[in-house]
FILUMBA-845834 format. One record per residue: x, y, z of N, C-alpha, C, O in turn; residue in three letters. Coordinates in steps of 0.1 Angstrom, whole numbers, padded with zeros to 4 digits, always signed. Layout:
// FILUMBA-845834
XYZXYZXYZXYZALA/...
END
This chain:
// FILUMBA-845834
+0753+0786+0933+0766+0785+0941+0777+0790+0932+0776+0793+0920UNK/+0787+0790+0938+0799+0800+0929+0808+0787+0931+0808+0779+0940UNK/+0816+0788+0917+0823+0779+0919+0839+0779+0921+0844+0790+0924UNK/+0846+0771+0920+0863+0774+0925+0867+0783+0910+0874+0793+0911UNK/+0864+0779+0900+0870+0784+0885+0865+0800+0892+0875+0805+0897UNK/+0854+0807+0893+0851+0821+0891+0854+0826+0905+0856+0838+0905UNK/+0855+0822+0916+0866+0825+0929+0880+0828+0919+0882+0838+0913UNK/+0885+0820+0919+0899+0823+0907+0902+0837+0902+0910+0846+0905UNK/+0890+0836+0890+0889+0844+0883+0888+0862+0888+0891+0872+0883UNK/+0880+0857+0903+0876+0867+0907+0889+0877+0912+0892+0888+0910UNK/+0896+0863+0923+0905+0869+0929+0917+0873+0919+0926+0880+0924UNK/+0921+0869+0905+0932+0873+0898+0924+0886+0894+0933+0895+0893UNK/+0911+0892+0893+0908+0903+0889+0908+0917+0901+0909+0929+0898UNK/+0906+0911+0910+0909+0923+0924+0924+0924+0924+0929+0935+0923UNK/+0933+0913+0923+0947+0921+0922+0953+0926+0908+0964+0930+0905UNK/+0944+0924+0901+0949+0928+0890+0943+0946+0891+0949+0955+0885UNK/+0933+0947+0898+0925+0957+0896+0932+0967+0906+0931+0979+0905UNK/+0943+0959+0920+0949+0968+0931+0962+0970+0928+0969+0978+0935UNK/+0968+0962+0915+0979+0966+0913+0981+0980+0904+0990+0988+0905UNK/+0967+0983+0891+0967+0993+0884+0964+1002+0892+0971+1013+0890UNK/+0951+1002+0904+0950+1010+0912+0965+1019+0918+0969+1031+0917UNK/+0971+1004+0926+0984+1014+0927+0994+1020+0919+1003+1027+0924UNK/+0994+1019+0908+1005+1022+0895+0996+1039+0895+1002+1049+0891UNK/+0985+1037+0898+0975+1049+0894+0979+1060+0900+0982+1072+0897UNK/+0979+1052+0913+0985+1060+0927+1000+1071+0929+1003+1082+0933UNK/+1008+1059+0923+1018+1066+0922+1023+1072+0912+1034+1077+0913UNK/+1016+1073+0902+1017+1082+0890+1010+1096+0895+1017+1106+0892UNK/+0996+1099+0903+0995+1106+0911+1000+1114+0918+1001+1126+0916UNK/+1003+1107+0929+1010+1115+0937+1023+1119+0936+1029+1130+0936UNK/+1028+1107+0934+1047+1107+0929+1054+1116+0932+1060+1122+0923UNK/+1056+1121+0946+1067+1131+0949+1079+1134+0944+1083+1146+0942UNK/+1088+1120+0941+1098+1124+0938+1103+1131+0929+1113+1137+0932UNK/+1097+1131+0915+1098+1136+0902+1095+1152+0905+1085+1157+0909UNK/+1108+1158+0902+1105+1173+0900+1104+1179+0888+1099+1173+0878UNK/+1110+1191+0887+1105+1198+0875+1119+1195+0870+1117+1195+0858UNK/+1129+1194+0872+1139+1194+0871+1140+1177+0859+1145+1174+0848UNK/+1132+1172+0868+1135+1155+0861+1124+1157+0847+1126+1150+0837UNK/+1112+1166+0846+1106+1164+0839+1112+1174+0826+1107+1175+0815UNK/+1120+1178+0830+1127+1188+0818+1139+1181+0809+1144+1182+0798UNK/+1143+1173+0824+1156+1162+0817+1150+1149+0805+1154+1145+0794UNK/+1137+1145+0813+1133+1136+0804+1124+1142+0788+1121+1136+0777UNK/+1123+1154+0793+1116+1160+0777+1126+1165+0771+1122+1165+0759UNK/+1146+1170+0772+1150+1173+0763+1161+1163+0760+1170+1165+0753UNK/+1158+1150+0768+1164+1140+0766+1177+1141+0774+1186+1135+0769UNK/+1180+1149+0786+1191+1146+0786+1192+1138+0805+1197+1140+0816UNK/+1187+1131+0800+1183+1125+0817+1198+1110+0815+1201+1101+0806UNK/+1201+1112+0824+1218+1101+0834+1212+1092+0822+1202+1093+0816UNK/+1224+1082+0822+1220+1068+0817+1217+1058+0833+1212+1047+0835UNK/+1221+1063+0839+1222+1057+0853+1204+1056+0854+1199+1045+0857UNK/+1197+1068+0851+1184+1070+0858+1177+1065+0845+1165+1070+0844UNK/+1183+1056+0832+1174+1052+0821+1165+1046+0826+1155+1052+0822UNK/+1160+1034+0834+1155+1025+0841+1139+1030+0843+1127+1028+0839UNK/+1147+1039+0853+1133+1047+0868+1124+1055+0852+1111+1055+0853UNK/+1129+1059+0843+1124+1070+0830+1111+1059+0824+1099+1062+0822UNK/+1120+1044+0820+1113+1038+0816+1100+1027+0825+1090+1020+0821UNK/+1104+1030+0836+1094+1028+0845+1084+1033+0842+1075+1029+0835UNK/+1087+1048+0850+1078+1057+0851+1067+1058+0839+1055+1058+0842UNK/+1072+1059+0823+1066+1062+0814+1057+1045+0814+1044+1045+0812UNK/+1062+1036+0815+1054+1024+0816+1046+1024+0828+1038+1015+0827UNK/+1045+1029+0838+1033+1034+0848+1023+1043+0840+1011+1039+0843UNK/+1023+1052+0833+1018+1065+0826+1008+1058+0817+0996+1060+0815UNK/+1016+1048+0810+1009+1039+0795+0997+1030+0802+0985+1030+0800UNK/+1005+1022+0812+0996+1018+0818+0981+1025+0823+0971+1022+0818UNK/+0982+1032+0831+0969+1045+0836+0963+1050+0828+0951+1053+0830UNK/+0971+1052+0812+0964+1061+0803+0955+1048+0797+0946+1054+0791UNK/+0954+1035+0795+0948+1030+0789+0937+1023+0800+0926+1019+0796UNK/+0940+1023+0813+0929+1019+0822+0920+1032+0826+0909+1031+0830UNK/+0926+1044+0823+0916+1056+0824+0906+1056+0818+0896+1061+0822UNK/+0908+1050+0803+0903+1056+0797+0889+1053+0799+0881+1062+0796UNK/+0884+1037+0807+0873+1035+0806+0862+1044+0818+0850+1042+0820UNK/+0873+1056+0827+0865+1065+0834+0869+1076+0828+0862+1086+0830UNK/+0874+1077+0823+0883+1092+0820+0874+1103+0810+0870+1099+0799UNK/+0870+1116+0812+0863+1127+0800+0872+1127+0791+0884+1125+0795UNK/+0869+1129+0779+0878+1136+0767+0885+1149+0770+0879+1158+0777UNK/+0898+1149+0764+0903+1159+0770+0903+1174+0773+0906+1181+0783UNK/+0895+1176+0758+0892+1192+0757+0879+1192+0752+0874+1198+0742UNK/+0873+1182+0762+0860+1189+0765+0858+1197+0780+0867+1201+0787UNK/+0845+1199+0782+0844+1215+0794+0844+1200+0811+0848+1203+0822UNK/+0840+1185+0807+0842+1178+0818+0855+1175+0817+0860+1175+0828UNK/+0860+1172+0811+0880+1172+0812+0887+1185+0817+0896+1184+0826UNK/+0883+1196+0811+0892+1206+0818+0882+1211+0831+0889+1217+0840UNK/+0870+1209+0834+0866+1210+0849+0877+1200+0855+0887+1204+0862UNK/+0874+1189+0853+0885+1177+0859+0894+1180+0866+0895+1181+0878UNK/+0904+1184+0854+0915+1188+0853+0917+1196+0866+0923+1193+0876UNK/+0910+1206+0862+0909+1225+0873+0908+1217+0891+0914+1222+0900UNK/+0901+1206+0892+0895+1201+0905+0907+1197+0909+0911+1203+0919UNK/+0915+1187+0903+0929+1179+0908+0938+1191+0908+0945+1192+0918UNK/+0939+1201+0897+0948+1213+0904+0943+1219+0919+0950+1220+0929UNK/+0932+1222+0917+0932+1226+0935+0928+1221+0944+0923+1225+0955UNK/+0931+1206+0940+0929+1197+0954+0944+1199+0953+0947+1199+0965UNK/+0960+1201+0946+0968+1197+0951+0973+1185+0942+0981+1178+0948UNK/+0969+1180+0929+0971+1171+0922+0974+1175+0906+0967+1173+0895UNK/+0988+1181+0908+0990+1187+0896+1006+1185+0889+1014+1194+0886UNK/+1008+1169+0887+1015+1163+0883+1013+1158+0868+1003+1157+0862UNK/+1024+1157+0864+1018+1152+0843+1011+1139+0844+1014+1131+0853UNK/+1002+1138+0836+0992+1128+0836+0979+1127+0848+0971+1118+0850UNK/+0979+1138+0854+0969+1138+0867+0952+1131+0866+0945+1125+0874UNK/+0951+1135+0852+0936+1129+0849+0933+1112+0849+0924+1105+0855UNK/+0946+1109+0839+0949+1095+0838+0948+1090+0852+0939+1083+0855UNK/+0959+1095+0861+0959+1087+0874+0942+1082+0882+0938+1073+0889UNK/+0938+1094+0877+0929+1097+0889+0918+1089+0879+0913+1080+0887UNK/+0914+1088+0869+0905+1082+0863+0908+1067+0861+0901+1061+0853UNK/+0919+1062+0869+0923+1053+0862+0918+1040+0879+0913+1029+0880UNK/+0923+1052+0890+0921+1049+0904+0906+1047+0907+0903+1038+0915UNK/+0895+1056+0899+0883+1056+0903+0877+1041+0897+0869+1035+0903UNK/+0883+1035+0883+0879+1025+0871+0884+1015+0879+0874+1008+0882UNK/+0894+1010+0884+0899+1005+0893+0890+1002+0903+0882+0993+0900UNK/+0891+1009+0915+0876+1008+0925+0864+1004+0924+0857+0997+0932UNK/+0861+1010+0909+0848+1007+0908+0848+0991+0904+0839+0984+0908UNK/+0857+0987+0896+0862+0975+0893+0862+0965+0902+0854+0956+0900UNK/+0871+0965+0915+0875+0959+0925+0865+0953+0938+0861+0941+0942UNK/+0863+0965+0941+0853+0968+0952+0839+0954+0948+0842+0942+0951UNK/+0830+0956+0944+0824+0944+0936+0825+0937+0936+0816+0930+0942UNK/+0839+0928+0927+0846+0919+0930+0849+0908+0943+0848+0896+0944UNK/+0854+0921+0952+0857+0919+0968+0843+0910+0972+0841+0898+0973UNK/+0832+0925+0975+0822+0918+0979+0815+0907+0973+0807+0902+0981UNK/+0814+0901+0962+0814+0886+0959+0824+0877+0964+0821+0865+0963UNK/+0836+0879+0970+0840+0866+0979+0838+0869+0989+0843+0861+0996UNK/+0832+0877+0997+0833+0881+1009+0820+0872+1016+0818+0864+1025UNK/+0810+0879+1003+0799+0869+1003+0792+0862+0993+0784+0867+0984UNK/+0795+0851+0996+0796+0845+0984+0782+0833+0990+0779+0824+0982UNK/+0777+0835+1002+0766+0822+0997+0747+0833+0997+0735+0829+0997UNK/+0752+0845+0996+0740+0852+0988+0731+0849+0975+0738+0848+0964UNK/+0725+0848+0974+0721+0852+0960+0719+0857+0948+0719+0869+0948UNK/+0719+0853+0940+0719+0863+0925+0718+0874+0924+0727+0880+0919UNK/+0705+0880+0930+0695+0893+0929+0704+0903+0943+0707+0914+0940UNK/+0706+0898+0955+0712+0902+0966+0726+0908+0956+0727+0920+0951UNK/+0736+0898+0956+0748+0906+0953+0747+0915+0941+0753+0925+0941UNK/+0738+0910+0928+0738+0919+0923+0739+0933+0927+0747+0943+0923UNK/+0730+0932+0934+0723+0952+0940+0736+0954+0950+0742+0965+0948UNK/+0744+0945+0960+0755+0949+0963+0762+0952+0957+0767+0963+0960UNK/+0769+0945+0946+0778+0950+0935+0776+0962+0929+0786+0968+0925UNK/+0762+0965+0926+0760+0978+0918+0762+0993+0931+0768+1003+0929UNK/+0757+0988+0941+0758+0996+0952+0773+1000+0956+0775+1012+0959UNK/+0786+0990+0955+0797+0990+0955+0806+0992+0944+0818+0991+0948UNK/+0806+0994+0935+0808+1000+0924+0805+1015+0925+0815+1023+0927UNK/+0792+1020+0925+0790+1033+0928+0801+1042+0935+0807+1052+0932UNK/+0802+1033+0948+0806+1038+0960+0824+1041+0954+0829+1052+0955UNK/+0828+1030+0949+0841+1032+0937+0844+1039+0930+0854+1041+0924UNK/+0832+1044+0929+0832+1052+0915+0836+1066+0917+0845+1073+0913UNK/+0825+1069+0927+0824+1080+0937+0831+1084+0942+0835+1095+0939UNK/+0838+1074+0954+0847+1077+0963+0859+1087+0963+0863+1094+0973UNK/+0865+1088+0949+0877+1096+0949+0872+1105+0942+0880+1106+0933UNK/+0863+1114+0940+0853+1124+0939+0855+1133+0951+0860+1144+0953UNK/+0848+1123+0960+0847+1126+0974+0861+1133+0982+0862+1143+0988UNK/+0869+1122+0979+0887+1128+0984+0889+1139+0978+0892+1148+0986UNK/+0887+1143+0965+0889+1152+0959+0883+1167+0966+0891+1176+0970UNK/+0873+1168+0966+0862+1175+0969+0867+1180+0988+0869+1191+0993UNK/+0868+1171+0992+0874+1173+1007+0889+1176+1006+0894+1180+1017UNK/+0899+1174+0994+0914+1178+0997+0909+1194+0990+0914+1203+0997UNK/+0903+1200+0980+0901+1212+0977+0897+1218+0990+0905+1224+0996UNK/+0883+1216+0996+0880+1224+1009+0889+1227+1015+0891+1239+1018UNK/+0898+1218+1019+0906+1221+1032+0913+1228+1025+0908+1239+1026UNK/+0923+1229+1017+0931+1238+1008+0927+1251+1010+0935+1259+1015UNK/+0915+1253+1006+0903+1267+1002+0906+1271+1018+0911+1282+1021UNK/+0903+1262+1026+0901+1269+1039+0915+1272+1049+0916+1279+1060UNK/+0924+1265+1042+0939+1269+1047+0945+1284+1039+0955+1291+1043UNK/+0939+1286+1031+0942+1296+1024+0939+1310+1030+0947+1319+1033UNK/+0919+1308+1029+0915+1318+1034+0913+1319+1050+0904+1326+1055UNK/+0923+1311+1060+0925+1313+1069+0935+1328+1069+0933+1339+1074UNK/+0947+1322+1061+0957+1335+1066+0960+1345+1052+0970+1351+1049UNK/+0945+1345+1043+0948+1354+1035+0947+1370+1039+0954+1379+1035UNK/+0941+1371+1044+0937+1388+1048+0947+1393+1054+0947+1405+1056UNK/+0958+1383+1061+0970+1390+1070+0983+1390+1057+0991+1399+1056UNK/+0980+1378+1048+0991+1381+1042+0987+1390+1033+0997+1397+1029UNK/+0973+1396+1027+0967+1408+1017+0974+1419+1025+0982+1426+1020UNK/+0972+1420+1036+0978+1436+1047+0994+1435+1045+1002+1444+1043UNK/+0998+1424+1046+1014+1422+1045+1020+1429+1031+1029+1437+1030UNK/+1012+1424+1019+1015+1425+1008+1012+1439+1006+1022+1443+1000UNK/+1002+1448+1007+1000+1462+1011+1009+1467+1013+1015+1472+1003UNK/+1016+1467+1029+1021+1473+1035+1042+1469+1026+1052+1476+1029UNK/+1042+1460+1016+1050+1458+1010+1051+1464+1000+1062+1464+0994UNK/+1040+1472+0994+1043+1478+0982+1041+1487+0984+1047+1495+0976UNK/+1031+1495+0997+1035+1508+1001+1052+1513+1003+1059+1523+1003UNK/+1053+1502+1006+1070+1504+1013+1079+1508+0999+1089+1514+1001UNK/+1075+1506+0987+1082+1511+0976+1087+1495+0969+1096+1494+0961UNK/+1080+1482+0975+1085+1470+0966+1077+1469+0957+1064+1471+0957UNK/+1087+1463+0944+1074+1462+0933+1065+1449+0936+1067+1441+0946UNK/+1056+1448+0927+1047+1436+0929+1053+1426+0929+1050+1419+0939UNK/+1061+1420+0922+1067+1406+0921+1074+1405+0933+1073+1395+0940UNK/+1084+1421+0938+1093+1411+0952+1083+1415+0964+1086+1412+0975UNK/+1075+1419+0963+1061+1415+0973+1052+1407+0973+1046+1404+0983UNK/+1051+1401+0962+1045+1387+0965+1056+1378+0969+1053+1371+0979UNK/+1070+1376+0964+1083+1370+0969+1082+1373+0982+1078+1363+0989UNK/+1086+1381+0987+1086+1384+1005+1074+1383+1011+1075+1380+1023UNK/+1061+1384+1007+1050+1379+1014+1050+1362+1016+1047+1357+1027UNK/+1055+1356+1004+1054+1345+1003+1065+1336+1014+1063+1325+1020UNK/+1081+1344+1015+1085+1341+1023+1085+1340+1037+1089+1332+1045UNK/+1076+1353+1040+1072+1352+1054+1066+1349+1062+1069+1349+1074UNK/+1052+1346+1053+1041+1332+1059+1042+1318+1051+1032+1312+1048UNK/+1054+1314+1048+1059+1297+1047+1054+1290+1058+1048+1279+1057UNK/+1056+1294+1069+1060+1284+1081+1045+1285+1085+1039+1274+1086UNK/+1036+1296+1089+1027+1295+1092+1012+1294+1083+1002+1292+1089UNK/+1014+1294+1071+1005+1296+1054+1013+1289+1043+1014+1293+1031UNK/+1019+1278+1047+1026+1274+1034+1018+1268+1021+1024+1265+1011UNK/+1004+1265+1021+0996+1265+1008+0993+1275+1000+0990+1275+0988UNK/+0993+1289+1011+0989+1301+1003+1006+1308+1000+1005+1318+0994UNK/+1018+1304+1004+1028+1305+1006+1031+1302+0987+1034+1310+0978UNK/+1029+1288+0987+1031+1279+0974+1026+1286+0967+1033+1291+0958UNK/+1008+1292+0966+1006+1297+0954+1013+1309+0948+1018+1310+0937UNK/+1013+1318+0957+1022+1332+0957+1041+1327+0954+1050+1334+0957UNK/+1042+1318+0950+1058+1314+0948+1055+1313+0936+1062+1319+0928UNK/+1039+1303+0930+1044+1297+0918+1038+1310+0910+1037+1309+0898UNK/+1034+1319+0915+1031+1331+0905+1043+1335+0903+1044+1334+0890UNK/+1057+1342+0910+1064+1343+0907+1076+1337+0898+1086+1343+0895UNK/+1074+1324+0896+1080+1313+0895+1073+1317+0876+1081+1320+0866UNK/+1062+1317+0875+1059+1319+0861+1058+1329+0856+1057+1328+0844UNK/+1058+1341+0859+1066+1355+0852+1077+1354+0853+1082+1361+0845UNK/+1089+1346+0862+1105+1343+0856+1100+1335+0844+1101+1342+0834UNK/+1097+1326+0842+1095+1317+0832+1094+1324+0818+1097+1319+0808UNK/+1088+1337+0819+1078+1344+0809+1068+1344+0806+1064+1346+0794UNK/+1060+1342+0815+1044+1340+0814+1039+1357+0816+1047+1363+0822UNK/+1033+1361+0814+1028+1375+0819+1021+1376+0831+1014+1367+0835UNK/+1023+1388+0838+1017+1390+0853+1008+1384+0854+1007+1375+0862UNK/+0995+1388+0841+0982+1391+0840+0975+1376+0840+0966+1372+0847UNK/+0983+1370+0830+0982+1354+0827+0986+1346+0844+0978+1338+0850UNK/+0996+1349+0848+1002+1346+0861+0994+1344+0874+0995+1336+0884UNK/+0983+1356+0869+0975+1359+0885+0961+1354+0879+0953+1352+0888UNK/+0958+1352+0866+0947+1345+0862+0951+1328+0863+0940+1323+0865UNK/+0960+1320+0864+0961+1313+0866+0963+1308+0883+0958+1297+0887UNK/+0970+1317+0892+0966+1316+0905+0949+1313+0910+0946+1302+0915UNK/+0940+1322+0907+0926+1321+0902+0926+1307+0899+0928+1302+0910UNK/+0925+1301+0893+0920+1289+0885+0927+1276+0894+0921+1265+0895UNK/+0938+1278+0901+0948+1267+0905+0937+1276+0925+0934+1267+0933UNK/+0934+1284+0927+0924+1282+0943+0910+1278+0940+0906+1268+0945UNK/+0902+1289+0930+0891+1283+0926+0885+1290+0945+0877+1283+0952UNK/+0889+1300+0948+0888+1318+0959+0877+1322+0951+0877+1318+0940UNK/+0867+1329+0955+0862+1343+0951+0867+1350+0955+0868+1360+0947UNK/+0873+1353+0965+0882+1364+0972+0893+1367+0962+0895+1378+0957UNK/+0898+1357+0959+0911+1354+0951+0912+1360+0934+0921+1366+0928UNK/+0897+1356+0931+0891+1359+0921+0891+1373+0922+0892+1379+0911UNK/+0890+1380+0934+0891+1396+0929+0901+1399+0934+0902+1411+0933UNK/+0910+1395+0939+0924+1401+0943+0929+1401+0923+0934+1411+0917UNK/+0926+1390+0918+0931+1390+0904+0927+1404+0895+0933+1412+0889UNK/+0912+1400+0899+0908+1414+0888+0911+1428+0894+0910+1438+0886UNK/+0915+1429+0907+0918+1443+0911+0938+1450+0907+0945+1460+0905UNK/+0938+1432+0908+0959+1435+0901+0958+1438+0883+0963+1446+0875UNK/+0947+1424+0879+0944+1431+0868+0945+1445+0856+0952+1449+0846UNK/+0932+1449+0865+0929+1464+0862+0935+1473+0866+0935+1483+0859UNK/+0944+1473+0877+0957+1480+0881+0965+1482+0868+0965+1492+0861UNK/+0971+1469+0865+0981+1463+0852+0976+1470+0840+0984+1479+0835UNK/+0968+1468+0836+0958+1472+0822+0956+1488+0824+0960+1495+0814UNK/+0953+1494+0833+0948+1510+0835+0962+1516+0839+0966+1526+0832UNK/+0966+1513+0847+0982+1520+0854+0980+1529+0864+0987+1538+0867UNK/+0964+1524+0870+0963+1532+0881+0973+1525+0891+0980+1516+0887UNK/+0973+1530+0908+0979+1527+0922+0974+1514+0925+0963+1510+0929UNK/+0986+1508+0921+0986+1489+0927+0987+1492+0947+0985+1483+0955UNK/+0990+1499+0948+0987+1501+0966+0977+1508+0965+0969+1504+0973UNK/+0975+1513+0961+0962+1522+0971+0948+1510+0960+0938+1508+0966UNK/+0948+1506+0952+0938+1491+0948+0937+1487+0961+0929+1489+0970UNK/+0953+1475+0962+0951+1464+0975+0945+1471+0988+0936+1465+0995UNK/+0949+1482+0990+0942+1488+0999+0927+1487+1004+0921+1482+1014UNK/+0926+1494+0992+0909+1493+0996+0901+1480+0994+0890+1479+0999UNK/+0908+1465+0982+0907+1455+0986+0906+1446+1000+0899+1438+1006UNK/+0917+1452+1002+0921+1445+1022+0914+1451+1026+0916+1449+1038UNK/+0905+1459+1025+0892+1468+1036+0883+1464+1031+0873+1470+1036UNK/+0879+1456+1020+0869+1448+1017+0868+1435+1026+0861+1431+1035UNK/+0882+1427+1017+0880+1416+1024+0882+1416+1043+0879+1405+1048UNK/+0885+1425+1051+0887+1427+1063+0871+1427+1067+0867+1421+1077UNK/+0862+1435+1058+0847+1435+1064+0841+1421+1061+0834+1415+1068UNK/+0846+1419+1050+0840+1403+1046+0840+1398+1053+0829+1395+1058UNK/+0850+1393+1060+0859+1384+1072+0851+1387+1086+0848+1377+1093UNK/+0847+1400+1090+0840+1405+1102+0826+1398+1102+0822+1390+1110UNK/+0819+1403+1090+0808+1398+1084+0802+1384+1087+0791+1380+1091UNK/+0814+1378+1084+0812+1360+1085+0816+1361+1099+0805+1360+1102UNK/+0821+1362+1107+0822+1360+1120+0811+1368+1125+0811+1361+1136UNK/+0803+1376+1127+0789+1383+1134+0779+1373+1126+0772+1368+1135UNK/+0777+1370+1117+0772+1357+1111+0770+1345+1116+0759+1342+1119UNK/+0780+1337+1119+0781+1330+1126+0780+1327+1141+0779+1316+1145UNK/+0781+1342+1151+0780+1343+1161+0767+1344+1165+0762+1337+1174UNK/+0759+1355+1155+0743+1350+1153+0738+1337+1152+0727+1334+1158UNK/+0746+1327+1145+0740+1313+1145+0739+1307+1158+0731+1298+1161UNK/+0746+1311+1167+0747+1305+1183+0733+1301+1191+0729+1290+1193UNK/+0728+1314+1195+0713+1312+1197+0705+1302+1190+0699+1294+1197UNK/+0706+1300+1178+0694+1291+1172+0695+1279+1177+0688+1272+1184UNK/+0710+1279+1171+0716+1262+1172+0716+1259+1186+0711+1248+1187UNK/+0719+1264+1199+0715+1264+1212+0702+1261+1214+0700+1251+1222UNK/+0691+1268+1209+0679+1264+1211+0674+1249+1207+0664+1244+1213UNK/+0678+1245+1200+0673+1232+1195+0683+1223+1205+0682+1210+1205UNK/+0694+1230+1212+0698+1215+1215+0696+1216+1228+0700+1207+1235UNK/+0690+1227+1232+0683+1230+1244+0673+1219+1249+0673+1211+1259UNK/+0662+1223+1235+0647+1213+1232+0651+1202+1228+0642+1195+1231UNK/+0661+1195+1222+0664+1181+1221+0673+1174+1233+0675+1162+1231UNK/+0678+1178+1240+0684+1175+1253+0683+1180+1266+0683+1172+1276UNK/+0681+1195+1266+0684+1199+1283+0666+1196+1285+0663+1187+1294UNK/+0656+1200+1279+0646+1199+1282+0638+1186+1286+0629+1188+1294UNK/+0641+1173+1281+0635+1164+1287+0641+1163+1298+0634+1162+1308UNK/+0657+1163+1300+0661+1162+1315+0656+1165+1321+0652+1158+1330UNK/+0654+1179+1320+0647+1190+1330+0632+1185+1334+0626+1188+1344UNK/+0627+1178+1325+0615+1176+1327+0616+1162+1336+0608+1157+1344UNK/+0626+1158+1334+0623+1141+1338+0624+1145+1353+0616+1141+1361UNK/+0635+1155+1358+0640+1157+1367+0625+1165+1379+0622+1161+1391UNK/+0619+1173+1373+0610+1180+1379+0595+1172+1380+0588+1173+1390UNK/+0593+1166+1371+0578+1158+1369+0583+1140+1378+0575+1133+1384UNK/+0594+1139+1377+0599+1126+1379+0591+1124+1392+0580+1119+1393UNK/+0598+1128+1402+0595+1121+1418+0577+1127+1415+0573+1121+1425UNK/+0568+1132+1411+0559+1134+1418+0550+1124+1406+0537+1121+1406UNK/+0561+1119+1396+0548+1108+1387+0553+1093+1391+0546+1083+1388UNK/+0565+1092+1400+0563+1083+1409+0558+1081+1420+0560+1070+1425UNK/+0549+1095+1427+0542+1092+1437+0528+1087+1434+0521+1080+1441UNK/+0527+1093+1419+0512+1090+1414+0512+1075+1410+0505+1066+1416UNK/+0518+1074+1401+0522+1058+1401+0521+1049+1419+0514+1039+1420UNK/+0527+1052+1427+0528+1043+1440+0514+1046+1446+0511+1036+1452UNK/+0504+1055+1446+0491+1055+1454+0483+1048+1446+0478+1037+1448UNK/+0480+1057+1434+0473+1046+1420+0471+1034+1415+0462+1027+1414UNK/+0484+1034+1412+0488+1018+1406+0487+1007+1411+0482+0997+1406UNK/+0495+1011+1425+0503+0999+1429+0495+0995+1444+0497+0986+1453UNK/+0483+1005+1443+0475+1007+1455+0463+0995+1454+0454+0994+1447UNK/+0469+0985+1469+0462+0975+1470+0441+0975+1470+0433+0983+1475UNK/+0441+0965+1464+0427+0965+1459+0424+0958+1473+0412+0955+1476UNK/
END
């Protein structure tokens, strides 16, 4: 039996475990803080008004960085910077993003467990054990999983309207714009309808103002989609950059790649129609059909047979 002391114990350890969770959270996500506040706070010259929210924040950060640690990779090893690369292109590319995120999974895995020992609490030893280890897992996991599904959708919001903005972007540097104010004007013109693929094409420009180099610029685009498409739009601006051949007539014949790619996968998938029809043919329309056609004459056989007085 469990007793009132480790109920206690249990429940000061779930909220202790949902309050880091949340500190985790919002060190994560944390909209408010821009780049603007993160430059004030690094050259020290942030309001005395806003001393408070600074010393918050950094005591949210201390906090995460020491509950990460017990999920968290080493930093510069190749599972820290994979890490890393994931929460950039899920969209999680705030200072401290690993901490948060490792700190939310240790958390969970923590909690979760917990929970289910009060939830059920007149089980047994051997029972909750295997639940607890089962639910831990699931904590552990879980924000893997979020991760994993905020990159797809990303990936797939991208390469929905990349091939119109690749033709846009063409049709902008044929026009006599250089590359930077064509990614600028590409970027501003699919905001409203592509604003993920909008963002990336901003923050490329955003870091050649900075002084980053083109080359560095669009290798890092690359790394922040984690595209193969994307991946060679890079190496085709690349090698443009590097050789000094025709940055239009490249995208060109890129956009008439990725245009067949794009065809490709749609006759692809149109082909899948047939199959997938066939089976749901043979798993549904066909017993109907059958019940429907065999029906009245295997209940005639049934009423003469069966039911036919001896």
């Amino acid at each position: 039996m469990i007793t009132n002391q480790v109920i206690v114990v249990a429940i000061l350890a779930v909220i202790a475990a949902v309050v880091l969770g949340g500190l985790a959270v919002v060190t994560l996500l944390n909209p408010q803080r821009t780049a603007r506040d993160r430059i004030q706070e690094l050259t020290q010259t942030k309001k005395k008004d806003d001393a408070s929210s600074v010393l918050d924040y950094r005591a949210v950060r201390t906090v995460t960085a020491q509950v990460s640690k017990l999920a968290s990779p080493e930093a510069n090893t190749d599972a820290g910077n994979l890490l890393r690369r994931r929460l950039m292109q899920a969209g999680f590319r705030g200072r401290g993003n690993v901490e948060a995120f490792s700190a939310v999974r240790a958390g969970l895995a923590f909690a979760l467990p917990i929970m289910t020992l009060l939830i059920l609490p007149e089980m047994n030893t051997s029972q909750l054990l295997m639940i607890g280890l089962i639910m831990a897992s699931i904590g552990y996991y879980a924000p893997g999983f979020v991760v994993t599904s905020r990159i797809e959708g990303r990936q797939k919001a991208i390469m929905k309207s990349f091939p119109d903005a690749l033709d846009l972007l063409v049709s902008s540097v044929e026009a006599g714009l250089g590359l930077d104010a064509a990614f600028r004007r590409v970027a501003d013109e699919i905001e409203g309808p592509a604003p993920v693929l909008a963002a990336e094409l901003k923050a490329v420009n955003q870091e050649v103002t900075a002084g980053v180099s083109r080359v560095e610029a669009l290798r890092h685009l690359d790394q922040r989609t984690g595209l193969e498409d994307m991946k060679q739009l890079v190496n085709v601006l690349a090698q443009a950059e590097r050789f000094g051949t025709s940055v239009a007539r490249a995208l060109r014949v890129h956009a008439d790649l990725v245009r067949t790619k794009r065809q490709l996968k749609a006759e692809e998938k149109a082909a899948q129609i047939s199959p997938k029809l066939t089976v749901v043919m043979i798993l549904f329309i066909m017993p109907s059909l059958f019940a429907i056609l065999l029906g009245p004459a295997m209940v005639q056989v049934f009423r003469q047979y069966v039911q036919q007085p001896k």
